[in-house]
C-alpha positions as CSV (number, residue, x, y, z in Angstrom):
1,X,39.4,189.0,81.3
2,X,42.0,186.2,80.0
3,X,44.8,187.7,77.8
4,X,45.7,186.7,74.7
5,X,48.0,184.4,76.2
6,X,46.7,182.5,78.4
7,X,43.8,182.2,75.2
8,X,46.5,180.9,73.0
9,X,47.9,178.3,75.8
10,X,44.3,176.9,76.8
11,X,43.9,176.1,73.1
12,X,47.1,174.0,72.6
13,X,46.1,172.7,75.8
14,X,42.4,171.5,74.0
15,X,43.7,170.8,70.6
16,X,46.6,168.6,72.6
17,X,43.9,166.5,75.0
18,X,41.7,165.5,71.9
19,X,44.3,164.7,69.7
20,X,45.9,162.7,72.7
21,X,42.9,161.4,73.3
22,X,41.9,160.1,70.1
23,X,45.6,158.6,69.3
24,X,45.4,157.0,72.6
25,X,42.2,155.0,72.4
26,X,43.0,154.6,68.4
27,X,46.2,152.8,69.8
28,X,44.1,150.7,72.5
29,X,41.6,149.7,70.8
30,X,43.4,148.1,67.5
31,X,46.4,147.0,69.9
32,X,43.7,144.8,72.3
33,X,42.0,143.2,69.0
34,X,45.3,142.2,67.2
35,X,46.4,141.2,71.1
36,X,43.4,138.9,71.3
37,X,43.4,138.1,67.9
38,X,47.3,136.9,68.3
39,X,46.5,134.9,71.5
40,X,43.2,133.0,69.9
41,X,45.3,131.5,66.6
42,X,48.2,130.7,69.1
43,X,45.4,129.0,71.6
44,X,43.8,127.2,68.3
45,X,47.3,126.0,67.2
46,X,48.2,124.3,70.9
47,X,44.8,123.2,71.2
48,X,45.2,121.4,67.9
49,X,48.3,119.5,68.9
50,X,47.2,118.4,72.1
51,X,44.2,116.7,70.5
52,X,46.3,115.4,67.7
53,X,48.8,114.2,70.8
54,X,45.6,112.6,71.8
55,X,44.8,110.9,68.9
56,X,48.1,109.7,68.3
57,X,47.9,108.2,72.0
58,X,44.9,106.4,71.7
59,X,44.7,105.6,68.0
60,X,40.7,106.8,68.1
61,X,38.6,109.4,69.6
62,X,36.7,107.1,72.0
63,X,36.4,109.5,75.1
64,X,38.1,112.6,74.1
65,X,34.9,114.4,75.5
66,X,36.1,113.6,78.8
67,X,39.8,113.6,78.5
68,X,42.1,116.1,80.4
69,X,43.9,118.0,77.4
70,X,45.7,120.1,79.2
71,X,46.3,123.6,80.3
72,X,45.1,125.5,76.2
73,X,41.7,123.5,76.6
74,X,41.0,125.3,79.6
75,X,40.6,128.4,77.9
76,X,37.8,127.3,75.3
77,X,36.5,124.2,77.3
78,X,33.7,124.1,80.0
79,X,33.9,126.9,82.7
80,X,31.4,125.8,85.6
81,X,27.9,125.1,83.7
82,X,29.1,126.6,80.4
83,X,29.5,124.1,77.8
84,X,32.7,123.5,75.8
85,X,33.7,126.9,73.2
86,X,34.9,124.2,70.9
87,X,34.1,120.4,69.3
88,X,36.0,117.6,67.3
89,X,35.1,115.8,64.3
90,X,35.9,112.6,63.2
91,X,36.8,112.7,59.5
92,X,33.5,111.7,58.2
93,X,32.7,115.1,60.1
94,X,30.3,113.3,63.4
95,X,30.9,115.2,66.5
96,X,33.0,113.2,68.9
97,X,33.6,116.3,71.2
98,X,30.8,118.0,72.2
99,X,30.2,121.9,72.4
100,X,27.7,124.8,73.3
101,X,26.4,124.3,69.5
102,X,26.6,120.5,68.6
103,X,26.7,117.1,70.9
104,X,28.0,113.9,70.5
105,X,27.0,112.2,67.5
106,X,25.7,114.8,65.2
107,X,27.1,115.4,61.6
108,X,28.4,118.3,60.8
109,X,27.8,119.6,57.3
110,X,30.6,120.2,54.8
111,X,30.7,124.0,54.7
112,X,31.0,124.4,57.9
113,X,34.4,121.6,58.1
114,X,35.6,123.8,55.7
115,X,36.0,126.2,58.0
116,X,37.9,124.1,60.5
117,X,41.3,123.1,61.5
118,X,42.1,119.9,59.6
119,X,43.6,117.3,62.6
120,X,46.4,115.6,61.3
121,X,48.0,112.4,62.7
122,X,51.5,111.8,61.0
123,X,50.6,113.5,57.9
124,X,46.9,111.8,58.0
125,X,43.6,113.8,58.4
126,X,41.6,112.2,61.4
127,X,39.5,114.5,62.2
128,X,38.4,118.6,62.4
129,X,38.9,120.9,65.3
130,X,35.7,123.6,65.4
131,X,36.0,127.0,66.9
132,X,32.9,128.1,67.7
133,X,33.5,131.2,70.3
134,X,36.9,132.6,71.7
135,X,38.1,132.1,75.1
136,X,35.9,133.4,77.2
137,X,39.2,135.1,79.2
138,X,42.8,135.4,78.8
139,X,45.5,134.1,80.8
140,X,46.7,136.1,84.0
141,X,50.0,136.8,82.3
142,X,48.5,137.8,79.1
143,X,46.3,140.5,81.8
144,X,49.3,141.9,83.2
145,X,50.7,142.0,79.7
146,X,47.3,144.4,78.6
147,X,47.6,146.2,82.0
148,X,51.1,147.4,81.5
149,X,51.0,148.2,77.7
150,X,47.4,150.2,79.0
151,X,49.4,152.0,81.7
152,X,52.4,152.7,79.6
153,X,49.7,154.4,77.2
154,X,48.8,156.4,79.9
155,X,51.7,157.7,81.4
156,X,53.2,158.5,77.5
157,X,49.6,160.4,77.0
158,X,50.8,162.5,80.8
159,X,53.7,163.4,79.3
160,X,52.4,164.1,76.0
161,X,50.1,166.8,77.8
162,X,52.6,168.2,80.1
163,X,55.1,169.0,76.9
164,X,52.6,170.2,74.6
165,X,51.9,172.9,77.7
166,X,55.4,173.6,77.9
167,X,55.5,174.0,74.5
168,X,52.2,175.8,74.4
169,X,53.3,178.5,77.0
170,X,57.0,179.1,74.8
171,X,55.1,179.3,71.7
172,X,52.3,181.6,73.1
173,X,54.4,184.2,74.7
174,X,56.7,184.3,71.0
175,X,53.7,185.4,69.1
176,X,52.2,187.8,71.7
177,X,55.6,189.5,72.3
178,X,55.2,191.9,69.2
179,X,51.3,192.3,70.1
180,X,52.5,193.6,73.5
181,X,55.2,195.4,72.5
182,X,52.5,197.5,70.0
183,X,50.1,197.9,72.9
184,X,52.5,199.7,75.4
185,X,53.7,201.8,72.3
186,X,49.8,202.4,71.8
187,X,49.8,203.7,75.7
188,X,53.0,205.4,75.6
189,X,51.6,207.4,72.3
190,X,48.0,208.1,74.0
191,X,50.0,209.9,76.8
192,X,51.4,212.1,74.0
193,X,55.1,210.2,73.9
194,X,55.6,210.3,70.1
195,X,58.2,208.6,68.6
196,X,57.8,205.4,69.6
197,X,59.4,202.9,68.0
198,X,58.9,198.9,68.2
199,X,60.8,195.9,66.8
200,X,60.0,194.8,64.1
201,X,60.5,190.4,65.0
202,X,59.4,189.5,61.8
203,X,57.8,189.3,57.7
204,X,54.1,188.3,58.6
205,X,51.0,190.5,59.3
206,X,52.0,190.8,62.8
207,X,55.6,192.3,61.4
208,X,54.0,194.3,58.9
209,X,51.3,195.8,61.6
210,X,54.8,196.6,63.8
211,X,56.2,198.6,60.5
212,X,52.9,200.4,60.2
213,X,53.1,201.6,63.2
214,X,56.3,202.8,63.8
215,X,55.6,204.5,60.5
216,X,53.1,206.3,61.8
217,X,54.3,207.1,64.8
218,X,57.3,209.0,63.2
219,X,55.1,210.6,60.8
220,X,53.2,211.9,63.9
221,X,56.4,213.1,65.7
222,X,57.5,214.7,62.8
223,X,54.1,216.1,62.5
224,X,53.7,218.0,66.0
């Protein structure tokens, strides 16, 4: 049969894991979306000036569907078969980069450019940049990034666990001192040792259950 105890420590132990737990993936979870969330606006932002680099280049977007923009494209353009995550407007909003969704020479209507990213060319709109999807995966630095924050998490929630059972045990064996204290006084009295008296550690029920006792264990030596 488990004492009191060791009943006390397995439930700080339990409250401590799902508490943890929940924290932990809580923490996870909202750090990986802002994460990706972060890296997408910074990929739309490069992305943007490399086309408008383009466009500034070349003065038109003749052949930007098979121009090399550099290393941010990679990330929303074609990866083996799979079409392009993202297209380019001209101003008049006709597709002169084609995607997944749209191909060259379709119009795209008006509420959906004004959704866009407006392409500017000093200080002149020339076309509209379209997200369609995100990238499709991160950079390898931006993995390593996710794998240390994720193993970081971990080790923290270790630690966590091994203090609140520190903890746990300290603060068990306080509160059951008194209760232990009463039961060999309760054994001491059975064997007919009256008198016994136990300290009284504190002013809660446990405190007041010490004083009743001693009480009446002094009213029972007096008595025989």
């Amino acid at each position: 049969m488990r004492s009191i105890t060791t009943k006390l420590i397995l439930a700080f132990l339990a409250v401590s894991l799902i508490s943890i737990g929940v924290i932990v993936a809580s923490i996870r979870f909202s750090t990986n979306r802002e994460f990706d969330k972060f890296i997408s606006n910074q990929y739309e932002s490069e992305l943007a000036e490399e086309l408008v680099k383009y466009y500034e280049t070349n003065n038109t977007w003749d052949n930007v569907n098979t121009a090399r923009l550099g290393r941010t494209a990679t990330q929303f353009g074609p990866q083996g078969d799979k079409p392009s995550n993202f297209c380019v407007t001209d101003i008049h909003g006709i597709v002169v980069m084609e995607s997944f969704a749209h191909k060259i020479g379709d119009t795209v209507s008006a509420d959906v450019l004004n959704q866009s990213i407006v392409l500017k060319a000093n200080d002149i709109a020339v076309g509209h940049l379209l997200i369609e999807r995100p990238p499709d995966k991160r950079d390898p630095m931006e993995d390593e990034f996710i794998k240390r924050l994720d193993l970081s998490l971990f080790l923290t929630a270790i630690g966590t666990i091994i203090l609140a059972f520190i903890f746990g045990s300290i603060l068990s064996r306080t509160v059951t001192r008194p209760i232990r204290e009463l039961t060999k006084a309760t054994h001491e009295m059975a064997g007919g040792n009256f008198g016994q008296q136990v300290p009284v550690r504190s002013r809660d029920e446990i405190g007041e259950l010490a004083a009743s006792f001693n009480k009446m264990n002094g009213d029972l030596a007096r008595s025989f």
